[in-house]
C-alpha positions as CSV (number, residue, x, y, z in Angstrom):
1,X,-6.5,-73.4,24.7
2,X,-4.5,-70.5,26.7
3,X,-1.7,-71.2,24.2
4,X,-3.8,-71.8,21.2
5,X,-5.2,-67.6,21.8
6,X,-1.9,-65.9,22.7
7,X,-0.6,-67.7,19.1
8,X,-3.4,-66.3,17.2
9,X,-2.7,-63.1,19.0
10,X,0.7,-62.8,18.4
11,X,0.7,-64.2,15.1
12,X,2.9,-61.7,13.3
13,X,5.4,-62.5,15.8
14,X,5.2,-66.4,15.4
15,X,5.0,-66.7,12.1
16,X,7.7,-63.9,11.2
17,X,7.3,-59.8,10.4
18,X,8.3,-60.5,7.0
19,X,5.5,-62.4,6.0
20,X,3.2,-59.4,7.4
21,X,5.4,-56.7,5.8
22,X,5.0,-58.3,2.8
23,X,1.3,-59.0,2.6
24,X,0.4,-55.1,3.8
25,X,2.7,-53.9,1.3
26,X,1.6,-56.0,-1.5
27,X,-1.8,-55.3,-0.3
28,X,-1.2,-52.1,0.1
29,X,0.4,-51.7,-3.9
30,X,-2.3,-53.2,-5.2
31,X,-5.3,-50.9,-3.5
32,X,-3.1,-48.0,-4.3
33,X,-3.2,-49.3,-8.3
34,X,-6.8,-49.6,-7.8
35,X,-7.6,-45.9,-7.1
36,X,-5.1,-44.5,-9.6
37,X,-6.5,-47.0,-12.4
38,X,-10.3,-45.7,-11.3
39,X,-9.4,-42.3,-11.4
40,X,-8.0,-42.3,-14.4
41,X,-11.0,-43.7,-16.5
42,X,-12.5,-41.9,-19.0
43,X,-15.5,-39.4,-18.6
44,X,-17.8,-41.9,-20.7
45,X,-16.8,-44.8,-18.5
46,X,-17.9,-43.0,-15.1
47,X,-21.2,-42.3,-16.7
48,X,-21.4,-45.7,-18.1
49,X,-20.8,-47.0,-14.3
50,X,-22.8,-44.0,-13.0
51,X,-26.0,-45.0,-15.1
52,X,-25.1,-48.9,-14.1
53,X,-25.6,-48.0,-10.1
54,X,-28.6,-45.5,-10.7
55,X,-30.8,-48.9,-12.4
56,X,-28.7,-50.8,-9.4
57,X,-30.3,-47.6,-6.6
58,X,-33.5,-47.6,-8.3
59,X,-34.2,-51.7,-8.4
60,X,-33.3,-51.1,-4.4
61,X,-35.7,-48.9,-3.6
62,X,-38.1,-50.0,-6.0
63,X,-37.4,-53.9,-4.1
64,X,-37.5,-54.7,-7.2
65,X,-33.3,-56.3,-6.5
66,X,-32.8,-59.8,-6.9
67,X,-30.6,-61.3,-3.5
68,X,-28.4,-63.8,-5.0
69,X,-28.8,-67.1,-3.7
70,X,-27.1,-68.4,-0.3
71,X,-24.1,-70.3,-2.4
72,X,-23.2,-67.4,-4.7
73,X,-22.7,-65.5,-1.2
74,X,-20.7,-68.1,0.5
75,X,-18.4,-68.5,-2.8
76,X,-18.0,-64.7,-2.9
77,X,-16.9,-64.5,1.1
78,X,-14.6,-67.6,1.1
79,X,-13.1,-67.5,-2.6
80,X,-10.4,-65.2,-1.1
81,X,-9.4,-66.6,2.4
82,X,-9.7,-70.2,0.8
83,X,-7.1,-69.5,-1.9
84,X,-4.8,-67.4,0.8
85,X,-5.2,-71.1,2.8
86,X,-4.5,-73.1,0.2
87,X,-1.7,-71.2,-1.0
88,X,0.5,-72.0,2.4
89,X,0.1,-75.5,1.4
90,X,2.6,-75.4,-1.7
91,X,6.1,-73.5,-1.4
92,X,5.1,-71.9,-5.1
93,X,2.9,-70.3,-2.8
94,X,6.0,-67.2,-2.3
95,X,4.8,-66.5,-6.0
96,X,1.0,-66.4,-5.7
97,X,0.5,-65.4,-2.3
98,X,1.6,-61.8,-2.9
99,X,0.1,-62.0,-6.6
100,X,-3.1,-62.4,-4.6
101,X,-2.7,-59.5,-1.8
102,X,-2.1,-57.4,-4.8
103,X,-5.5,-59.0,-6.3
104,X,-7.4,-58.5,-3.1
105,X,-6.2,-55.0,-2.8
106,X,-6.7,-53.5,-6.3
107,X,-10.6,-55.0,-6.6
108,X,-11.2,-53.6,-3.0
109,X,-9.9,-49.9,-3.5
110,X,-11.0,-49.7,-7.2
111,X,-14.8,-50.7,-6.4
112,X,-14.6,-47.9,-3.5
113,X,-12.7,-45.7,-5.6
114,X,-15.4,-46.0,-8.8
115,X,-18.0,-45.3,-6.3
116,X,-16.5,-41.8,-4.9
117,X,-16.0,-40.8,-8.4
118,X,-19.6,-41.5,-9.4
119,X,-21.2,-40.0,-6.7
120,X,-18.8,-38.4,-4.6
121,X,-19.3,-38.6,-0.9
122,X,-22.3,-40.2,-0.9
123,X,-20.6,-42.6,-2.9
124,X,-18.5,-43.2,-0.1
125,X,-21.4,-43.8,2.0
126,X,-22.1,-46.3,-0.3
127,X,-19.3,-48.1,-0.8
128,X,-19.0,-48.5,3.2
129,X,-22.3,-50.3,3.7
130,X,-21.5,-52.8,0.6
131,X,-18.1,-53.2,1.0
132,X,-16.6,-51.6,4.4
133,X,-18.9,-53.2,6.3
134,X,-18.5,-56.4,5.3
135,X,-14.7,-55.7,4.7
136,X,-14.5,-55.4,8.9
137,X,-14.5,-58.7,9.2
138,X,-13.0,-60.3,6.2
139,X,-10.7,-58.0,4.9
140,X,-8.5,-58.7,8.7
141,X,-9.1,-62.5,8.3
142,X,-7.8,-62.1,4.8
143,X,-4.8,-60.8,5.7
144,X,-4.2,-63.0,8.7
145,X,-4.2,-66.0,6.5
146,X,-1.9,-64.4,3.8
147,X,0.5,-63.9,6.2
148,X,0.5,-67.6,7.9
149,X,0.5,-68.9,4.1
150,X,3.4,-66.6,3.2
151,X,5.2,-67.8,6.2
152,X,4.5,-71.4,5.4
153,X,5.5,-71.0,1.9
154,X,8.5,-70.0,2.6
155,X,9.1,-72.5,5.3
156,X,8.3,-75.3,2.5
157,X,10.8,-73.7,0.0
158,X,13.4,-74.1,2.6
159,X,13.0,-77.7,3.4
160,X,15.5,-80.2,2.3
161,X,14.7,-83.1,0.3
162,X,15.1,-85.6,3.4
163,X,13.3,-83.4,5.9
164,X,10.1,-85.6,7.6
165,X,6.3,-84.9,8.2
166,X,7.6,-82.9,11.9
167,X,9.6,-80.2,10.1
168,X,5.9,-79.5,8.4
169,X,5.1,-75.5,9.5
170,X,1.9,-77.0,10.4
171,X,1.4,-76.4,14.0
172,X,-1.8,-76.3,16.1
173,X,-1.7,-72.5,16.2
174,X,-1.9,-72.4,12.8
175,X,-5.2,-74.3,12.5
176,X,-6.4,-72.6,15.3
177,X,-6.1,-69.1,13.5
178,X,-7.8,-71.2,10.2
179,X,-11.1,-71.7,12.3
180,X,-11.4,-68.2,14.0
181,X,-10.9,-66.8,10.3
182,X,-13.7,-68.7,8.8
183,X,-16.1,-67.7,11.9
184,X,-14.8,-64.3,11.0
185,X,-15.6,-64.5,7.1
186,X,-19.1,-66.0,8.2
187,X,-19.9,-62.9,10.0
188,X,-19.0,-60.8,7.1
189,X,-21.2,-63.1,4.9
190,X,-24.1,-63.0,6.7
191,X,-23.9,-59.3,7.6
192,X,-24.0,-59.2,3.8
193,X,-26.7,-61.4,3.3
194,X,-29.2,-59.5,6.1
195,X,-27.9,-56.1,7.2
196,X,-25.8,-54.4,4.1
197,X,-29.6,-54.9,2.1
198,X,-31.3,-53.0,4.8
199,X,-28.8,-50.1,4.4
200,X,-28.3,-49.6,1.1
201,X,-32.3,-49.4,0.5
202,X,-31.4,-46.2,3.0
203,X,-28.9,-44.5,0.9
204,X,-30.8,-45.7,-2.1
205,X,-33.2,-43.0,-0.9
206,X,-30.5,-40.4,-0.1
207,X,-29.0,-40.7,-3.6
208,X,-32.3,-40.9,-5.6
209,X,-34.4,-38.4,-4.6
């Protein structure tokens, strides 16, 4: 178990820096697309998207908000770390894996971004209890597995025709880091489900007076 941890741990040096580089900086490209594209739509789509979160602030308050049912909330938390998994299965995987960091990136700063620009700092506010708080624990496991996958990709790519079932880059560290990443997208999920609710109705009464 000892060795199991200090593998997690040290992941980006056991699977390789590369793969890390290149998930934070695909990541990275793709949240950095996402603010410039929010920023850059028009005055009538803010107030189309301003009017959308007032009905959104006001059904809050009003608890008048519908809380989408258990399984929509479970395929929303493990849609992404289940396709960054899946990916490190299949050496096409150097192609999509980075496709998706860009994915994960540009919907993550984009939402946040279209927030600030709707309501400015209290937008922010906002944005953290839906998103960053829930983004604590799966935006990390996110990239954790992207980078494993990457690294596994690549490993699969590389394989010769004759290679056998031990030259797999399926090692128990690597499962290991699976299980403590689903625990972690579980926590986001259910802070989601139970606590983000609770403070939004909060702010709903900070932004509508």
């Amino acid at each position: 178990m000892r060795r199991a941890v200090t593998g997690f741990w040290w992941s980006p040096a056991t699977e390789g820096t590369p793969a890390l580089v290149a998930t934070a900086v695909f990541f990275a490209l793709g949240g950095i697309t996402g603010c410039l594209i929010a920023f850059q739509v028009a005055d009538e789509g803010i107030a189309a998207l301003a009017g959308y979160l007032d009905r959104f602030l006001s059904a809050v308050q009003s608890d008048g908000l519908e809380i989408p049912a258990f399984a929509e909330f479970l395929w929303r938390s493990f849609r992404w770390p289940l396709a960054a998994t899946l990916l490190g299965f299949a050496a096409f995987g150097l192609l999509g894996l980075p496709l998706l960091a860009s994915a994960r990136g540009f919907f993550f700063a984009f939402s946040i971004a279209s927030f600030a620009r709707a309501y400015g700092r209290e937008g922010l506010a906002l944005a953290f209890f839906l998103l960053g708080i829930p983004g604590l624990f799966s935006i990390p496991a996110f990239l954790i597995l992207t980078t494993q996958s990457l690294s596994s990709a690549y490993a699969l790519a590389g394989r010769g025709g004759g290679s056998g079932r031990r030259d797999l880059p399926f090692h128990r560290e690597h499962f290991f880091r699976c299980g403590v990443c689903a625990a972690a997208v579980c926590v986001s999920l259910l802070l989601e489900r139970y606590l983000v609710p609770a403070l939004v109705s909060g702010a709903a009464a900070v932004l509508i007076p």
